[in-house]
Kinemage of the C-alpha trace (Angstrom):
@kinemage 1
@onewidth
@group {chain A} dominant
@subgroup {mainchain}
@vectorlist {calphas} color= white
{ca unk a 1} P 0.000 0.000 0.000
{ca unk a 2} L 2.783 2.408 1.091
{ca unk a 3} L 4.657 1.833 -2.612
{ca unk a 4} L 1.082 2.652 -4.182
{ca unk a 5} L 0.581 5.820 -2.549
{ca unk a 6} L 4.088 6.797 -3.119
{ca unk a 7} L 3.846 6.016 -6.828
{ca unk a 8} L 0.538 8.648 -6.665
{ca unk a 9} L 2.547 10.842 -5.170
{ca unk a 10} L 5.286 10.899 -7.706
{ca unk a 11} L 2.735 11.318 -10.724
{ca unk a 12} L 2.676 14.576 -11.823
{ca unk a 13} L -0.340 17.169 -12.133
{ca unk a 14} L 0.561 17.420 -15.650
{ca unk a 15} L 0.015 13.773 -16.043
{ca unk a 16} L -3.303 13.748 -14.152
{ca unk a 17} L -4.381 16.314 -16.382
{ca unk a 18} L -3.160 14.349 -19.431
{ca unk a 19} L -5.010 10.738 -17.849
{ca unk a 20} L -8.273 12.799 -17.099
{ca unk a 21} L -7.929 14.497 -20.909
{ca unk a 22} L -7.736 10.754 -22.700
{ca unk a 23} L -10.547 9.207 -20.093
{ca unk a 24} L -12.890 11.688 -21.467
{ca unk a 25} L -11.580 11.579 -24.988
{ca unk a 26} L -12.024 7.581 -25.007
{ca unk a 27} L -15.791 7.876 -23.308
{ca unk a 28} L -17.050 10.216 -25.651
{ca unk a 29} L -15.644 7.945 -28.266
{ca unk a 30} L -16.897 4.364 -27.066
{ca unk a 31} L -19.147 3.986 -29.693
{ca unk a 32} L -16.787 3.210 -31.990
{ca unk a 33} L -15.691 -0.213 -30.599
{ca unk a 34} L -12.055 0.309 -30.145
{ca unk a 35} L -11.596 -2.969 -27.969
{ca unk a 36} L -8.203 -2.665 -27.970
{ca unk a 37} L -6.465 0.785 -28.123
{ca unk a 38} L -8.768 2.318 -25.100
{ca unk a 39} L -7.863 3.935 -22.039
{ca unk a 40} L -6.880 0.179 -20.351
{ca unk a 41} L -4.091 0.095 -23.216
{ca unk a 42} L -3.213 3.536 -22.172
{ca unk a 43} L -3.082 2.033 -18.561
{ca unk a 44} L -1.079 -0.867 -19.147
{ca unk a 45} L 1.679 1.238 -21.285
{ca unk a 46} L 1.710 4.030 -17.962
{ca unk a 47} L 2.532 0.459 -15.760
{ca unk a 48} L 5.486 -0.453 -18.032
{ca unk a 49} L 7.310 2.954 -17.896
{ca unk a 50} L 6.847 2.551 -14.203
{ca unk a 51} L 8.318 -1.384 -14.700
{ca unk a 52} L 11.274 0.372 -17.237
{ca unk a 53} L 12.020 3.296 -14.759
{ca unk a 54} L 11.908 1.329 -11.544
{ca unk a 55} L 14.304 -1.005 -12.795
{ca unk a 56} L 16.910 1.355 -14.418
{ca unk a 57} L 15.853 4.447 -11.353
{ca unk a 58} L 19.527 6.421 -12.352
{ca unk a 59} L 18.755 6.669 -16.180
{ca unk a 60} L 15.843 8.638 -15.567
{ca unk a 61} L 14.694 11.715 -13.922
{ca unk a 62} L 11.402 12.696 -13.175
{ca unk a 63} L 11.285 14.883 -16.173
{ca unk a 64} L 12.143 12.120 -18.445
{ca unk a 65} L 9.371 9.457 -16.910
{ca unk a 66} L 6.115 12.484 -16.953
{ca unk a 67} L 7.575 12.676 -20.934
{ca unk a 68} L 7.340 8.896 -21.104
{ca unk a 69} L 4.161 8.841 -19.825
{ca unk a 70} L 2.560 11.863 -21.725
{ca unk a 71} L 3.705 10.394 -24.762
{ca unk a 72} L 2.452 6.956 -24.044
{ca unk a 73} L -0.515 8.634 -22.971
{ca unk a 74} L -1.648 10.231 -26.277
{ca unk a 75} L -0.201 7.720 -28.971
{ca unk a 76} L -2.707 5.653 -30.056
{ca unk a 77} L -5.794 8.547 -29.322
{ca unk a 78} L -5.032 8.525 -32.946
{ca unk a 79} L -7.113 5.862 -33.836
{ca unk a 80} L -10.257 7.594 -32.797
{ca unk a 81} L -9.573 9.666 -35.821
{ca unk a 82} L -8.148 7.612 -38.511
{ca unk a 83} L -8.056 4.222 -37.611
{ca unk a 84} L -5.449 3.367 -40.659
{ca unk a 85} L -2.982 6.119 -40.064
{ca unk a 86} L -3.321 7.240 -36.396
{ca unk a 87} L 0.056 8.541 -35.448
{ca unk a 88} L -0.619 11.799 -37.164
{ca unk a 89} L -4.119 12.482 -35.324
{ca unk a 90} L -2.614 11.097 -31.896
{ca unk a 91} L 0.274 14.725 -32.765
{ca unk a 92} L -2.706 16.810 -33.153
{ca unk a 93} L -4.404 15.519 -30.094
{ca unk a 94} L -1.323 16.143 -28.014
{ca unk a 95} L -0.227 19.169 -29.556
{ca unk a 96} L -4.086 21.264 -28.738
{ca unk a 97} L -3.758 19.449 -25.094
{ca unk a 98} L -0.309 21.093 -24.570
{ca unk a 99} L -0.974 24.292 -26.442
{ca unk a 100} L -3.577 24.431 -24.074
{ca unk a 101} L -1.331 23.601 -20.559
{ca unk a 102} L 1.485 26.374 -22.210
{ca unk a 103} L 3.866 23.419 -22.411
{ca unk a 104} L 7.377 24.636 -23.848
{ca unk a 105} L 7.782 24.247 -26.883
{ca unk a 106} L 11.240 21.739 -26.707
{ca unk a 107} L 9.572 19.346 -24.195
{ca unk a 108} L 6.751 19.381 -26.568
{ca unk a 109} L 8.989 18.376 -29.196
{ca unk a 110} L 10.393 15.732 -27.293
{ca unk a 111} L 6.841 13.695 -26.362
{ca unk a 112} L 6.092 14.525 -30.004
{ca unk a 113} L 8.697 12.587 -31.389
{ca unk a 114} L 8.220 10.246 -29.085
{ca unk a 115} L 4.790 9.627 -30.174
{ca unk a 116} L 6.050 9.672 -33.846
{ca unk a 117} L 8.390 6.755 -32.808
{ca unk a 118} L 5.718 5.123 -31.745
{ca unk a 119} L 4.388 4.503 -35.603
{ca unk a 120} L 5.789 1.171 -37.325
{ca unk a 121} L 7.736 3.156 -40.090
{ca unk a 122} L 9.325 5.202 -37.754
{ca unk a 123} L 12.914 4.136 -36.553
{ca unk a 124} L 13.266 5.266 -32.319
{ca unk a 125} L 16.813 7.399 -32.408
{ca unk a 126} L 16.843 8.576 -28.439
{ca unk a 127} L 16.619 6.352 -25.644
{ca unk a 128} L 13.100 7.556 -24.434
{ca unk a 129} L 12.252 7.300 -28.067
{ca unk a 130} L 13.163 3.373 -27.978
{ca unk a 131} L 11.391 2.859 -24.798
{ca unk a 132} L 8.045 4.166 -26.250
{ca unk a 133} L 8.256 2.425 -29.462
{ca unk a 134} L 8.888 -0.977 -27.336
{ca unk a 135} L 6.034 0.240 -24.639
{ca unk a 136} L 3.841 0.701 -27.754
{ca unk a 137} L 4.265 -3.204 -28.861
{ca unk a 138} L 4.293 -4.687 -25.337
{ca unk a 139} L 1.950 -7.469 -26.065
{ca unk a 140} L 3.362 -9.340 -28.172
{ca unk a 141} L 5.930 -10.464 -24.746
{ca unk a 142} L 2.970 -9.998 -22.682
{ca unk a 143} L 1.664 -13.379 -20.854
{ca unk a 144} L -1.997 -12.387 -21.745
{ca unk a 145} L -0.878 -11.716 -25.382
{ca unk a 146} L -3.700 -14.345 -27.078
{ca unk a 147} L -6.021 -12.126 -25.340
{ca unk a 148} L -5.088 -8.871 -26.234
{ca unk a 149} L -4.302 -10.094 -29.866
{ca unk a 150} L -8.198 -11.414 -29.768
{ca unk a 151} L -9.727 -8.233 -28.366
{ca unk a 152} L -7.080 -6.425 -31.097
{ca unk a 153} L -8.266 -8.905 -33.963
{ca unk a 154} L -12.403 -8.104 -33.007
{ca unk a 155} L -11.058 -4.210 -32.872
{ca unk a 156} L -10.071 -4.256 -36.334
{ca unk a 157} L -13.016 -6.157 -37.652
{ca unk a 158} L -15.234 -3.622 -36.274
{ca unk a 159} L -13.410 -0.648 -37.293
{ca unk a 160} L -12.748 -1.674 -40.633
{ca unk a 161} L -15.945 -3.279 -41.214
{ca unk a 162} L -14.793 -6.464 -42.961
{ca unk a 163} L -14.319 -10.233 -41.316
{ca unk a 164} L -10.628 -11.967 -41.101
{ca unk a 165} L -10.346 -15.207 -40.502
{ca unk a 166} L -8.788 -16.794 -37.317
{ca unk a 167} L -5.733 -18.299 -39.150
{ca unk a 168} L -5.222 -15.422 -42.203
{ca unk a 169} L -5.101 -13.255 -38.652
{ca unk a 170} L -2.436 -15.353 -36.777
{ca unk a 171} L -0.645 -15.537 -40.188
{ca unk a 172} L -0.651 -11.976 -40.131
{ca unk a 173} L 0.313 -11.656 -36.513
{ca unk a 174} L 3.308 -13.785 -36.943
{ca unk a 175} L 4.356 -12.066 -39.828
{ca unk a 176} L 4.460 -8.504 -38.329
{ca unk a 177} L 5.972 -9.867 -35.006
{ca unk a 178} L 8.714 -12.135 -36.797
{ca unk a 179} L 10.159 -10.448 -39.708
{ca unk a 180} L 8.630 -6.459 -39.077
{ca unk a 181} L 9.652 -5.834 -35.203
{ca unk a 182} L 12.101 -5.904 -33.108
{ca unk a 183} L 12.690 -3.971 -29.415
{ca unk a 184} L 15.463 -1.354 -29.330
{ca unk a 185} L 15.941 -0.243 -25.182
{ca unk a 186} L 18.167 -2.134 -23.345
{ca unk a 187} L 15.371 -3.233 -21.103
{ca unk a 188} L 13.310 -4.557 -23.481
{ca unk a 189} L 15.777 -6.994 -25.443
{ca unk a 190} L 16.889 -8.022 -21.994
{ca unk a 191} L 13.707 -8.785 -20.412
{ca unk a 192} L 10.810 -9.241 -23.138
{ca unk a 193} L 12.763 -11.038 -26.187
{ca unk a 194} L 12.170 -13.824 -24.326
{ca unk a 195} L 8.597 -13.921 -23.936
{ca unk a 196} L 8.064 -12.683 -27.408
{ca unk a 197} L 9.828 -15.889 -28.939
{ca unk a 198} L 7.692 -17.839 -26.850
{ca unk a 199} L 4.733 -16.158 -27.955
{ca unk a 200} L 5.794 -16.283 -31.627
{ca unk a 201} L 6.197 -20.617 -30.759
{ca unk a 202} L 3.361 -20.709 -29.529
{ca unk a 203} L 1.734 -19.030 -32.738
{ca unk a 204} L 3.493 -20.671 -34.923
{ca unk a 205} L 2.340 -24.303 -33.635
{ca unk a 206} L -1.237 -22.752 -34.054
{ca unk a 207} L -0.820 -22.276 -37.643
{ca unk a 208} L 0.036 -25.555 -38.148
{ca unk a 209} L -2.478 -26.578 -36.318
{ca unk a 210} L -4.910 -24.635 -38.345
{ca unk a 211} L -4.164 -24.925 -41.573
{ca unk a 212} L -4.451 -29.201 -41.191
{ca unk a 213} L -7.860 -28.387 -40.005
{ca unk a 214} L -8.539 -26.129 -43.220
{ca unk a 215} L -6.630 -28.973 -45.068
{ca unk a 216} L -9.146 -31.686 -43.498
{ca unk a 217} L -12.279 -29.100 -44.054
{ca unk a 218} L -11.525 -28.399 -47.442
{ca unk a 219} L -10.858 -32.717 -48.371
{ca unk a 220} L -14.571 -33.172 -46.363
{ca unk a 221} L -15.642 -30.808 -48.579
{ca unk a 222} L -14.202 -32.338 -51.449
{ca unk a 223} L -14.958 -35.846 -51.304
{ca unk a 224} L -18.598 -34.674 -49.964
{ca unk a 225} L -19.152 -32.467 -53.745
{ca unk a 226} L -17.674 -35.747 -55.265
{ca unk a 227} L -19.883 -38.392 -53.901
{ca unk a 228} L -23.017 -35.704 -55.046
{ca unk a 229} L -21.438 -35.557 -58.376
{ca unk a 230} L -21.418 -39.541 -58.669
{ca unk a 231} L -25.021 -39.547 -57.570
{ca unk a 232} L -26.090 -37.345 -59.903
């Protein structure tokens, strides 16, 4: 309890500010079904910087961890906007919430480009920069990453308005997680490689699982149309 209340303590007003801005930005948004990047996802990436900074306490100062936050914080509000390309809506989201606190102009810049980090095309440079791009993909080393990659999978259906099926979606999954990403902070590689190549074994065995049971589907299906075709 005393570690909890000293953790509130430590959080900034400018981050309360920031938490309170998103929680009302997400509920006047909830109709659009975003099961995945909500304000829990915002949550969960707030718990990590306080994993990161806990464990590496002299590479940060309390500047650096309210600019982790912030910019972990607004990332993904994006997707309210333009669920395709959000990284450019979550800058002007975060750039009218600190134009309106009279934030500086250089610490905007920095939680800016961390934010643009943040986007897959975008390659991290400083160290904050690498922590919120690997913040940003957590779940793929996460323990409950078949259910976030579930709620993420029914996210996208509903927001795009179109059906995937279970395997094209772990194909997909494995693809971006195996050949398109890989952590950059020190922290990350150290602690959550692991878990990520256990996670990618552990989709990998369900595509092989899958695609026998499309294989067997498809020969039912065959040998079913066959038998008609010698009836008829």
């Amino acid at each position: 309890m005393e570690e909890k209340e000293k953790k509130q303590k430590k959080q900034s007003l400018l981050v309360k500010e920031a938490k309170a801005y998103i929680v009302d930005l997400y509920t006047k948004n909830a109709h659009l079904n975003l099961t995945y990047h909500n304000f829990l996802y915002a949550q969960r990436c707030l718990n990590y910087v306080d994993e990161i900074t806990e464990d590496e306490k002299d590479s940060f100062t309390d500047e650096h961890i309210e600019n982790l936050k912030l910019a972990l914080l607004f990332h993904a509000t994006g997707y309210i906007k333009d669920y395709e390309n959000p990284t450019p809506e979550s800058v002007k989201i975060a750039n009218s919430f600190f134009s309106e606190k009279n934030i500086s102009t250089e610490k905007t810049k920095i939680i800016i480009n961390c934010i643009e980090a943040t986007d897959s095309k975008t390659k991290p440079n400083t160290h904050l920069e690498k922590i919120c791009k690997d913040i940003s993909q957590h779940e793929i080393a996460d323990d409950d990453y078949s259910d976030f990659s579930t709620l993420l999978k029914l996210e996208h259906e509903l927001m795009l308005k179109k059906s995937i099926s279970e395997l094209d979606w772990i194909n997909l999954e494995f693809e971006k997680y195996s050949k398109n990403h890989k952590f950059h902070s020190k922290y990350a590689i150290k602690n959550w490689e692991e878990n990520k190549q256990s996670n990618l074994l552990k989709l990998n065995k369900k595509i092989s699982k899958d695609e026998k049971d499309e294989l067997k589907e498809k020969r039912k299906a065959y040998y079913k149309n066959r038998k008609q075709w010698r009836k008829t």
